[in-house]
Structures are given as structure tokens and as C-alpha cells.
N, C-alpha and C positions, 0 to 999 in steps of 0.2 A: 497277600502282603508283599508291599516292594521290598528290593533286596537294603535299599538303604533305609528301611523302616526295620526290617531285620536286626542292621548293623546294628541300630540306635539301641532298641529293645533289649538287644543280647549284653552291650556292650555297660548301657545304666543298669540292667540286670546284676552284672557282675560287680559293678561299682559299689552298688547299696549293699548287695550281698557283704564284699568283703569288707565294707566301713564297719556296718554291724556286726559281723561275726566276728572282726579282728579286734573290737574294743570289749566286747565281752569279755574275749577268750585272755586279753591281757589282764582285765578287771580281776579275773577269778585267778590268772597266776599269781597276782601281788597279792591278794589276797588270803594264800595262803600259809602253811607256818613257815617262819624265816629259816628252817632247819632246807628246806625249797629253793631259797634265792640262791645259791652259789650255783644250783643245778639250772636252773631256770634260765640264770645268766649265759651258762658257758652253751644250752643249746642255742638262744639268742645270740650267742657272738658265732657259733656255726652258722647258723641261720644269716646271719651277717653276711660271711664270708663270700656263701653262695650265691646271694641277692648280688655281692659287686660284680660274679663273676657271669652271674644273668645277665647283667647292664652291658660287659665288656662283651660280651659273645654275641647279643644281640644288635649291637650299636650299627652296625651294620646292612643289615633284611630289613625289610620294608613289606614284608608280610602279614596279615592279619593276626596270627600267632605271635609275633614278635613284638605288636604293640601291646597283648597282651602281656606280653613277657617280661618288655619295659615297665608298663605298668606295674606290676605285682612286684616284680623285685625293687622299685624304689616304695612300695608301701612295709617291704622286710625291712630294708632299710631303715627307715622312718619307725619300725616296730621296736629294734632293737635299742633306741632311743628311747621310746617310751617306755620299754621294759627296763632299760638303765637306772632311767628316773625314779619312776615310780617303787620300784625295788631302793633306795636309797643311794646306788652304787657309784650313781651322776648326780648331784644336787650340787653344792656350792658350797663354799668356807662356814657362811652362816647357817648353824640349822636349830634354830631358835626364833622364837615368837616374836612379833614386834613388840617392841618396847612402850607402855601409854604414855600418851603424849606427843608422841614421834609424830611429824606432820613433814609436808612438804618434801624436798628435796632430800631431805634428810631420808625420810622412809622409802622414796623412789629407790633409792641407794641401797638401804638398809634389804628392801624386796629385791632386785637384783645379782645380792651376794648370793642368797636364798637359791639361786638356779645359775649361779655365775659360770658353774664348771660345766652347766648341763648345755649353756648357750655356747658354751666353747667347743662342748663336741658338737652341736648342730654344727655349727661352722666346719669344723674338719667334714660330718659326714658329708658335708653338700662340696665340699672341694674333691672327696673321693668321687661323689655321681658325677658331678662334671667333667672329672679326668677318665673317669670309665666309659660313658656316653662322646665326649670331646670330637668332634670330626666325622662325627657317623650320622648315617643316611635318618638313623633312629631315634628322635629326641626325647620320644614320651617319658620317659623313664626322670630325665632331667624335668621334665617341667611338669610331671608329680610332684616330684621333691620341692619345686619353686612353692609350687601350689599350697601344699602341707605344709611350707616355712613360714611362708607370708600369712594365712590364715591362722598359723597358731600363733603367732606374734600378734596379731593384731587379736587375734581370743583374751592373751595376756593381759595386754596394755587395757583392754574392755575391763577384764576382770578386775583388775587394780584399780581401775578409775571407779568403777561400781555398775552394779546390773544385778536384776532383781533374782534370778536364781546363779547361785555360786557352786551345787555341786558339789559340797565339799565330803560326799559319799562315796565319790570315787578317790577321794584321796586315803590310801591305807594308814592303819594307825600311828606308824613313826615318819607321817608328812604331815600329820597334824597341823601343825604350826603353819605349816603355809598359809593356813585358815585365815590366820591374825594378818596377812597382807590382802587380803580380800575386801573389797569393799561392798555392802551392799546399800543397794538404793536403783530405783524404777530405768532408772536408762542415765548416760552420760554424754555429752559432747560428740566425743569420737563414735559410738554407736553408729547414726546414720553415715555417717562418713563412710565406715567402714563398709556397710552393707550395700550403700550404693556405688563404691570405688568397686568389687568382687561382681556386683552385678555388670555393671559396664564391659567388665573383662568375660562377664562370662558370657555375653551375648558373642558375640563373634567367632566366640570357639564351639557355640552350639549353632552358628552358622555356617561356620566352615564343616563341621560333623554333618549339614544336613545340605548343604553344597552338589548338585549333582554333577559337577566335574572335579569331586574329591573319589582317589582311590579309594578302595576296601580298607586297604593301611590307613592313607590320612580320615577318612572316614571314623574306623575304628578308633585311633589315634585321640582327633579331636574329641569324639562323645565322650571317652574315658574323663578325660583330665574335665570337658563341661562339666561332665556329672559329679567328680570330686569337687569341683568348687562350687557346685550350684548344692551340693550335702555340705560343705564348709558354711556357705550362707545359713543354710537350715541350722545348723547348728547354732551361729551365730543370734537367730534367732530365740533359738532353748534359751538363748541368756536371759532374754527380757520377759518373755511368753507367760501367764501365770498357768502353766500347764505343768503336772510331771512328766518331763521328757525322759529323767531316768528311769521310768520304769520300760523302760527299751531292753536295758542291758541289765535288771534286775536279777535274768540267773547268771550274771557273771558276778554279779556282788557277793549269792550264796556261801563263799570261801569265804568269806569275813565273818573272824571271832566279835563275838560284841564285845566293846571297849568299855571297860569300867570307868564311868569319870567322877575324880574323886571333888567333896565340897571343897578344896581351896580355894582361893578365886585365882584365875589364870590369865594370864593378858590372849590367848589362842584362841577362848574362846568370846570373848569379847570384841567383835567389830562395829566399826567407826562408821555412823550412818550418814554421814555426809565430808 
């Protein structure tokens, strides 16, 4: 086997690895008793800490270890975010169901309050990767983090507008609500947009990864970030597919108490089919 068939192998190896094993292992922390979350968090904000300080240490090497290193600290990053969320600690002013009736601009709005503080820290953590990475030889780490921005925004905006699985399994019992901003219905508009806008991008970064006058680094480097966005597309796909794609991360649900839902009638549980 060539050395840059190696790279490739080693490098989506670790990719798929850490996608799966990092959503489980979140799945199954939110999922457990809330007496959990303040501890959960404060290892998550160490966890944090360390990831910036990966980013800034390595911004510099151009070494095959160091794209890994880039790598994996803007995926902590990025974790500590979903653990914010998910755990209740980041969401936004609104944390209530949509209201029936609510259509158009109005519920865009009304969905946005829903995660308004959580899109606030995206923003700050992506101005820290970029101040830590900034001027250095090392950029994987920043364009993870691009990566994991732009695809879960555009996951979002899918979501809202409607797609035939929503997932709303991995949402823990006090996100509920989020449910009632979910739209479901076969595909929307933006869907192919989006899946052929990420393909386009991600051709050239799995060209430059299999480029035989790319370093071991830029080699390494590229395949990482191909293979996060080409598992971003795959995902994007979970949305439409009639397949269950969550039973991937099934033992990370394990930690979830079953949720009593009582007869009243609920606007959270009722979504809007077109």
C-alpha cells in the first residue's frame, strides 16, 4: 500500500471514528440525571480550555501529528458547544413550543430566539479558533471549525424548512420543545442546494488530500477536513433517507429516562406538515 493511500485510510479512519464515538458519548451525557449537568459542564469547559490551548501550540508545525492535533482540538471545541446546548446551559431567551398558528416570518423568529444565545456562542467560539490558529503555518483546526459551522447551519435551516426524519430522539427531555419548530415533510427547496454546494467543496479538498505533490501535513491536513465534510453530507442525507440512521448512536441514547407524556394536548408535539 502507497504511503499516501496510508495517509488517506488512517486519516477517514480517525474521522469516522471520532464523529461516531463523539456523538454517542455526548448523546449518553445529556442524557443523564440533571444532578450530572453542572459536572458535565465544568469538565466540558476544561475540556475547552485545553482544545484552545492545542490550537495555539500547534498553529505553528506542519507535521503529521499536528494536523491531527488541529483536528481533534477544534472537534473539543465544537463538543463543548454541543454539550452547552444540549444540556440546556446555551439555548436562547425563548424555551417554549411554538405557538399554533404561527407561520412565516413570524415563527422564523419565534425558532431563532429558541437557540439565539447558543448562535451567539458559536460566534465567539469560532473568533477564539481563529485568534488561536491566526498566522500559523497550521490551519486544520480553523477550517474544522468552518466545516462544523456551515454544515450545522445549513442542518438547521433544512430542519426548519422540513425533511423527512427530524431526530427528535436525540433531543433530551427539557429540549423538547424545540420539536414544535421542526418541520416534517419528504425534502425542501434548499436540500439539494445544500448537498450539492458541500459536494462541490468537498471535491477539491479530497483532491488536494490525494495530490502527489501534497506533504504528509497537507496530505493529512486535507483528507481530515474531506472526510468531515463528506460525513456532514452523509448526514445531510439521514434527513431525507427513509432509513433509521439513529440506530448508530443507539447505545449512547441508553442514559435516557423514558418521558411520561401526559393526555393534554400540546402545541410540541404537534408539527406543521407543510
Amino acid at each position: 500500500m502507497s504511503d499516501i493511500a496510508q495517509t488517506l485510510l488512517a486519516a477517514l479512519g480517525f474521522t469516522v471514528f471520532a464523529w461516531w464515538f463523539s456523538t454517542g458519548v455526548i448523546l449518553h451525557l445529556v442524557g443523564l440525571r440533571r444532578t450530572t449537568f453542572s459536572w458535565t459542564m465544568l469538565g466540558a469547559s476544561v475540556m475547552l480550555l485545553f482544545a484552545l490551548t492545542g490550537l495555539y501550540a500547534s498553529r505553528d508545525h506542519t507535521s503529521v501529528a499536528s494536523a491531527y492535533c488541529g483536528f481533534t482540538c477544534a472537534l473539543l471545541v465544537w463538543a463543548w458547544q454541543e454539550v452547552a446546548f444540549l444540556l440546556g446551559f446555551v439555548t436562547g431567551p425563548r424555551r417554549s413550543a411554538c405557538e399554533r398558528g404561527v407561520r412565516g416570518g413570524r415563527r422564523a423568529w419565534h425558532a431563532f430566539q429558541t437557540v439565539q444565545h447558543h448562535e451567539l456562542g458559536l460566534l465567539l467560539l469560532g473568533i477564539a479558533v481563529f485568534a488561536a490558529t491566526a498566522g500559523g503555518a497550521n490551519q486544520t483546526g480553523w477550517w474544522t471549525f468552518v466545516i462544523l459551522w456551515t454544515m450545522r447551519q445549513s442542518a438547521k435551516l433544512n430542519i426548519f424548512l422540513g425533511v423527512r426524519n427530524l431526530n427528535e430522539s436525540f433531543l433530551p427531555a427539557h429540549l423538547k420543545y424545540l420539536g414544535s419548530y421542526f418541520r416534517q415533510h419528504w425534502m425542501n427547496p434548499l436540500f439539494p442546494l445544500s448537498v450539492t454546494a458541500a459536494t462541490l467543496f468537498a471535491v477539491p479538498l479530497w483532491q488536494a488530500a490525494l495530490s502527489p505533490a501534497a506533504t504528509p501535513f497537507e496530505a493529512t491536513a486535507a483528507a481530515l477536513n474531506a472526510g468531515l465534510l463528506s460525513l456532514a453530507i452523509l448526514e445531510h442525507w439521514f434527513l431525507v433517507l427513509p432509513l433509521p440512521f439513529d440506530k448508530l448512536w443507539q447505545w449512547g441514547l441508553r442514559s435516557r429516562e423514558p418521558v411520561t407524556v401526559t393526555a393534554e394536548p400540546a402545541a410540541n408535539v404537534e408539527l406543521p406538515s407543510r
